[in-house]
C-alpha positions as CSV (number, residue, x, y, z in Angstrom):
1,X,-52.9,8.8,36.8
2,X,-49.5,9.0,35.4
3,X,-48.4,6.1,33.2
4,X,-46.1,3.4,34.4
5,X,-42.7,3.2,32.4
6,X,-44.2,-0.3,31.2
7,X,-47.0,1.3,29.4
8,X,-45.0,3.9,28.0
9,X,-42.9,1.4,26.6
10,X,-45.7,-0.4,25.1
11,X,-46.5,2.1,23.0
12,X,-43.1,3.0,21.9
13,X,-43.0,-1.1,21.1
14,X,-46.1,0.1,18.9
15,X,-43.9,3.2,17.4
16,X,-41.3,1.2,16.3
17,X,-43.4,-1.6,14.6
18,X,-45.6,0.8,12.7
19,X,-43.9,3.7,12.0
20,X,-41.0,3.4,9.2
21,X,-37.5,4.2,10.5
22,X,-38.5,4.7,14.0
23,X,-35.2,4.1,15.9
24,X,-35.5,0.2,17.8
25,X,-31.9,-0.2,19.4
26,X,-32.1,-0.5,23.2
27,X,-30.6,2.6,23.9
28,X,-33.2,4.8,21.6
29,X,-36.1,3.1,22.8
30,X,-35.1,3.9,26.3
31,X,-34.0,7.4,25.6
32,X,-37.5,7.8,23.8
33,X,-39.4,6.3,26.1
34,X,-38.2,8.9,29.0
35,X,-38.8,11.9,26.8
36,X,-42.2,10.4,26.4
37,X,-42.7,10.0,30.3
38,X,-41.3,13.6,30.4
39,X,-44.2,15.3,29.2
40,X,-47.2,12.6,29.5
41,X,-48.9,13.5,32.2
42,X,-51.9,10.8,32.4
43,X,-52.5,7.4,30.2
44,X,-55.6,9.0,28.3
45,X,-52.7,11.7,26.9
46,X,-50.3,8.7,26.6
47,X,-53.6,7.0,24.3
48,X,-54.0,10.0,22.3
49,X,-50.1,10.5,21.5
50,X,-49.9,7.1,20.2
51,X,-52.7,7.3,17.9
52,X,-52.3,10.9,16.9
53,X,-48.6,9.8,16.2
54,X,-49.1,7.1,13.7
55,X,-51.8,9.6,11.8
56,X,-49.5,12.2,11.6
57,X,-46.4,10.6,10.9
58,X,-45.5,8.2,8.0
59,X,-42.1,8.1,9.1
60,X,-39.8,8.8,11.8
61,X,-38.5,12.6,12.1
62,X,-36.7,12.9,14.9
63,X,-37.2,13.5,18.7
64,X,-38.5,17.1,18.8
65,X,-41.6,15.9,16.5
66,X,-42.8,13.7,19.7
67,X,-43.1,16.4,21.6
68,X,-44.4,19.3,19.4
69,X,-47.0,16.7,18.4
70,X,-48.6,16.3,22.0
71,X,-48.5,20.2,22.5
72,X,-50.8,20.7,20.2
73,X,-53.4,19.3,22.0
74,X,-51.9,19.6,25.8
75,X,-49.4,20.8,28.1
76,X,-46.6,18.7,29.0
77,X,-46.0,17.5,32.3
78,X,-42.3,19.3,32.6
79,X,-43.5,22.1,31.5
80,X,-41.5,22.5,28.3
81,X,-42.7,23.8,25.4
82,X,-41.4,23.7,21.9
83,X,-42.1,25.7,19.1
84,X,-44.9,23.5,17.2
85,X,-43.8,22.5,13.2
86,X,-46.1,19.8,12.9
87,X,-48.5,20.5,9.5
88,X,-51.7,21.5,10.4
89,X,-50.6,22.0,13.9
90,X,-47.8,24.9,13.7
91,X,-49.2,28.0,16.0
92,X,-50.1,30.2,13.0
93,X,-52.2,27.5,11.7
94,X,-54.1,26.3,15.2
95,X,-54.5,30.2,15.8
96,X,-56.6,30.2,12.5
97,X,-58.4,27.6,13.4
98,X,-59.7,29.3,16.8
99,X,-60.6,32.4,14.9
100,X,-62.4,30.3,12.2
101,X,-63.9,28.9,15.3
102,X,-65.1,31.8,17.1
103,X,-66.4,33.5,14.1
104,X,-68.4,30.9,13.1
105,X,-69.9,30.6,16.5
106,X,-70.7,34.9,16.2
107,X,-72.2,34.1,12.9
108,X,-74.3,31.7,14.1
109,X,-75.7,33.4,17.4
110,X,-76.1,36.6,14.8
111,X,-78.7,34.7,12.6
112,X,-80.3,33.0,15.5
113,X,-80.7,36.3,17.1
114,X,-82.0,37.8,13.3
115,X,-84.4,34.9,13.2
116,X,-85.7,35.8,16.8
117,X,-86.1,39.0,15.7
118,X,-88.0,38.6,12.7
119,X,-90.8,36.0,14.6
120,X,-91.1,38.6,17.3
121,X,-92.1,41.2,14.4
122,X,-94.6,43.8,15.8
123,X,-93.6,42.9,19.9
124,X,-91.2,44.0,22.1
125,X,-87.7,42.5,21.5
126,X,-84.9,42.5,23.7
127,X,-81.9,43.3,22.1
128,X,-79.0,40.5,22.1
129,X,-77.9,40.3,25.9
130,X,-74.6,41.9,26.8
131,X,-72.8,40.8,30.0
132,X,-73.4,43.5,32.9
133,X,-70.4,45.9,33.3
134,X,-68.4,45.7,36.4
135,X,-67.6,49.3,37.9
136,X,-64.5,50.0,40.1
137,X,-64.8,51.9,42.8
């Protein structure tokens, strides 16, 4: 369920008293608040913005930052996205992280699949499952 303006304004209330220099005249909160309800789609994303905000960003840095910072973990709600400059978040870096991911996950069904091996000394042992090929006619 999308959140109410209300709630979005709540947490950019929140913003602005934790977060040095975060702009707090009427018109910027109201400006902010509508980018925010611009690409928050549901009120868990709206949760995890405002908390992944004020551990990401000891000060205010401008506009663009709220919404790089919420693509890095979804896709906005209008459909825009930004080029991501948020350390530890820019596309280079989350694009490392996958590949860290996924070869650690290899590595690990590699051993399993070793260790499988070895206990099964002497018998029969299938050799790791591949997925079945699809022909095209």
């Amino acid at each position: 369920m999308r959140p109410t303006y209300e709630e979005v304004m709540n947490v950019v209330d929140l913003l602005i008293e934790m977060v040095p220099f975060f702009p707090n005249s009427v018109a910027a909160r109201c400006t902010i608040c509508e980018e925010v309800m611009s690409f928050v789609a549901t009120k868990e994303q709206l949760e995890w913005f405002s908390a992944a905000y004020l551990r990401h960003y000891p000060k205010w840095e401008g506009l663009p930052t709220l919404r790089a910072l919420f693509n890095t973990r979804y896709a906005p709600a209008d459909g825009v996205m930004p080029s991501v400059n948020v350390p530890g978040y820019a596309t280079a870096e989350l694009e490392a992280k996958y590949q860290a991911a996924v070869l650690e996950e290899n590595t690990r069904r590699q051993e399993d699949f070793e260790k499988r091996k070895a206990l099964a000394a002497g018998e029969e042992f299938k050799a790791f499952p591949l997925p079945e090929v699809k022909r095209l006619n």
